[in-house]
N, C-alpha and C positions, 0 to 999 in steps of 0.2 A: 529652533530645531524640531520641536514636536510638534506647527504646526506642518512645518513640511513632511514629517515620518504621515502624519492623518493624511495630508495630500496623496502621499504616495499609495497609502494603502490602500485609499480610496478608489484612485487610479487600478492600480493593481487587479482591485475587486471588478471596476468594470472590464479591463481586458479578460478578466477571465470570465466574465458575460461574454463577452461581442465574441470569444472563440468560441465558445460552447455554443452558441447559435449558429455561430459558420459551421462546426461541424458537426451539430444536430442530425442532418438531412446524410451523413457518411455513419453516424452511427443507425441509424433507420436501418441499413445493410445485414448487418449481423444479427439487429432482431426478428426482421423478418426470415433470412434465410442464415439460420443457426447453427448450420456446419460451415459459416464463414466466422466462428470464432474469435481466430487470430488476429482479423481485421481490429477487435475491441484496442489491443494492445501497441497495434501499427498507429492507430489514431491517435490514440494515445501519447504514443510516442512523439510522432507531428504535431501536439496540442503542447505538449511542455517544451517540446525545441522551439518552441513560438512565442510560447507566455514567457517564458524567465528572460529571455532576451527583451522582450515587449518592457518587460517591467522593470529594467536597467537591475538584473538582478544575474549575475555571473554564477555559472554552474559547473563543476566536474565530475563526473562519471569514474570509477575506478574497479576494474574486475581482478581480479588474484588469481583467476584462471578462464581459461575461455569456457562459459557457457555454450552448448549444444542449445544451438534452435531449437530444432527437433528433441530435445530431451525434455522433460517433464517435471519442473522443480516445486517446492513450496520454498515461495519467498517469506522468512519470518522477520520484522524490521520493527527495530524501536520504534516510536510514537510519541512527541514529545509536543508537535505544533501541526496545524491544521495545513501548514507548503508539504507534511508529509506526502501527501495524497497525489498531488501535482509532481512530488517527485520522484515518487514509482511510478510516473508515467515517461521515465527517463529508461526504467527496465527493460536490455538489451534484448530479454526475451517473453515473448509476447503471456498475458497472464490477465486472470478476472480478480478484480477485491472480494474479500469476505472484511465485510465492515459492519459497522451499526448501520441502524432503521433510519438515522436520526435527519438524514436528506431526502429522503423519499418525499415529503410533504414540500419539496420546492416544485413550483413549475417547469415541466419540460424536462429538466435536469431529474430530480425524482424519480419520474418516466424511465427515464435513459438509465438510471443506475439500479432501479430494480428490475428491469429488461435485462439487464449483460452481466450485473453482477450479484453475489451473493450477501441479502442484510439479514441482520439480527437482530432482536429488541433481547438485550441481555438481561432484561428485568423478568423474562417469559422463561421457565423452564420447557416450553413446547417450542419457545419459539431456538431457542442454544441446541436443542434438540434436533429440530428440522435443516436448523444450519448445518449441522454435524452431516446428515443424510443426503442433502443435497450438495457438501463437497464432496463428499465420497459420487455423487453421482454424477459431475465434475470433470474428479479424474479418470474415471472411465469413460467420459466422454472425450480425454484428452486434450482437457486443462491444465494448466499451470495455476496456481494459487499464489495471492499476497494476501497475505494475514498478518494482524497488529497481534502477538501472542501476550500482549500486557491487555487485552479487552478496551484498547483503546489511550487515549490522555488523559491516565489513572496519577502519576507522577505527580509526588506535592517537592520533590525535589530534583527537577532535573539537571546534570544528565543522568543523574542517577535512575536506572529503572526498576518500573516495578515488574511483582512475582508473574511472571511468567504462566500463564495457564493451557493444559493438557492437550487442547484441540488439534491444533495445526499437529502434533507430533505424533501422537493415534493413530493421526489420517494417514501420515509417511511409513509410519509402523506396519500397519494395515493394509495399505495398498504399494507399501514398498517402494514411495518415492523420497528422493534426497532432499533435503532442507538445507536454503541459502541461505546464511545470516545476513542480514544487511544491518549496515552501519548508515544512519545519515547522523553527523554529528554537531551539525551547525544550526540547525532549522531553529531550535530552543530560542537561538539567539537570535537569528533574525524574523523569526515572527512569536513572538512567547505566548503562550496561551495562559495573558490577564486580559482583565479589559483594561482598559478597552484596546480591544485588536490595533496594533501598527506594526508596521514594517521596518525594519531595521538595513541596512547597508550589510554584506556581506555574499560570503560565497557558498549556495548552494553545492553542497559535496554529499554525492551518496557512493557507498563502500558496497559491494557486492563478492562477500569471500566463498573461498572456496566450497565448493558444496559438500554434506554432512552425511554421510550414507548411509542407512536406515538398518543394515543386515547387521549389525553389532548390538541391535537393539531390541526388546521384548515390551509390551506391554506393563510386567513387571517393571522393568529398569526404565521407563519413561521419565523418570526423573533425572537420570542418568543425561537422556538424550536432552534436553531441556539445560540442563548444567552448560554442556557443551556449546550448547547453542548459544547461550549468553555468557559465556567465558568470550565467544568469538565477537559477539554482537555492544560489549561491553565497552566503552568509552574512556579513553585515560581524562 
């Protein structure tokens, strides 16, 4: 059984090469011409409706209310295993990552993710800094945000999450957009982040609840908003 789990992951690892090179040349689109945005998110979309099925790996989608395309959210989603990534690209509405630095240094792929989306080296107080300014520069441009509001796969217990940090909520505070909780509550278990990396059998499930509206909220009470958000984002 585990060496088949390495096969698969292995597998797995290439299709998610051979897709990101087919859609390489579709992401080129948005960086050259930057007010095509929303294309990052469409592609996106068509990249994970492609991969999970590729990789005998069953997914469901579930919204608590209809999301507005045209509306403006910050995605805030636990972070437990590395299929996170791949499966906010399942997100019915279109959205750029604010993640770590820590892929920029791959070929091509690197390229592409600090072209469209937003990184951080959280070790840099310039660099948590610039992140902060450039979402804010973002949503005035009329982005959507996904943000990991634990600073990434910090969890020495999951699904237990960890403390929640300020950013993503600031930013909703601020410029007065709502925060979606998302729930994915399975990924732990089918890709666990030990080594060494395998893949596990099960069903990709990500939960996307109703959105959190920002005007009950101050800068003071951000703790408040935070509270709420992982009451909602929290796993029985």
């Amino acid at each position: 059984m585990r060496v088949l789990r390495t096969i698969h992951t292995f597998y797995c690892l290439f299709v998610f090469s051979v897709l990101f090179l087919v859609f390489f040349p579709l992401f080129l689109i948005p960086i050259v011409f930057k007010d095509q945005f929303k294309l990052v998110g469409v592609f996106n979309r068509w990249w994970a409706h492609i991969f999970f099925p590729l990789c005998f790996l069953r997914f469901k989608v579930s919204t608590q209310t209809n999301l507005n395309a045209d509306q403006q959210y910050i995605f805030c989603a636990n972070h437990f295993s590395y299929l996170d990534i791949p499966t906010l690209g399942l997100n019915p509405v279109n959205a750029i990552f604010v993640g770590k630095n820590d892929m920029e240094g791959i070929p091509l792929f690197g390229f592409m993710y600090r072209k469209l989306h937003i990184t951080v080296d959280r070790s840099k107080l310039r660099s948590r800094m610039n992140t902060i300014i450039q979402s804010l520069k973002a949503i005035d441009a009329g982005k959507s945000l996904v943000i990991f509001p634990e600073g990434g796969i910090v969890t020495k217990n999951p699904p237990q999450m960890a403390h929640f940090k300020d950013g993503a909520f600031r930013i909703a505070i601020e410029k007065q957009i709502p925060i979606v909780p998302v729930t994915i509550p399975h990924n732990w278990i089918i890709l666990p982040d030990r080594s060494p990396l395998r893949v596990h059998a099960g069903c990709v499930n990500v939960i996307f609840h109703a959105p959190i509206l920002p005007q009950a909220y101050t800068l003071d009470t951000v703790d408040e908003y935070k509270r709420k958000c992982t009451m909602l984002s929290t796993m029985s």
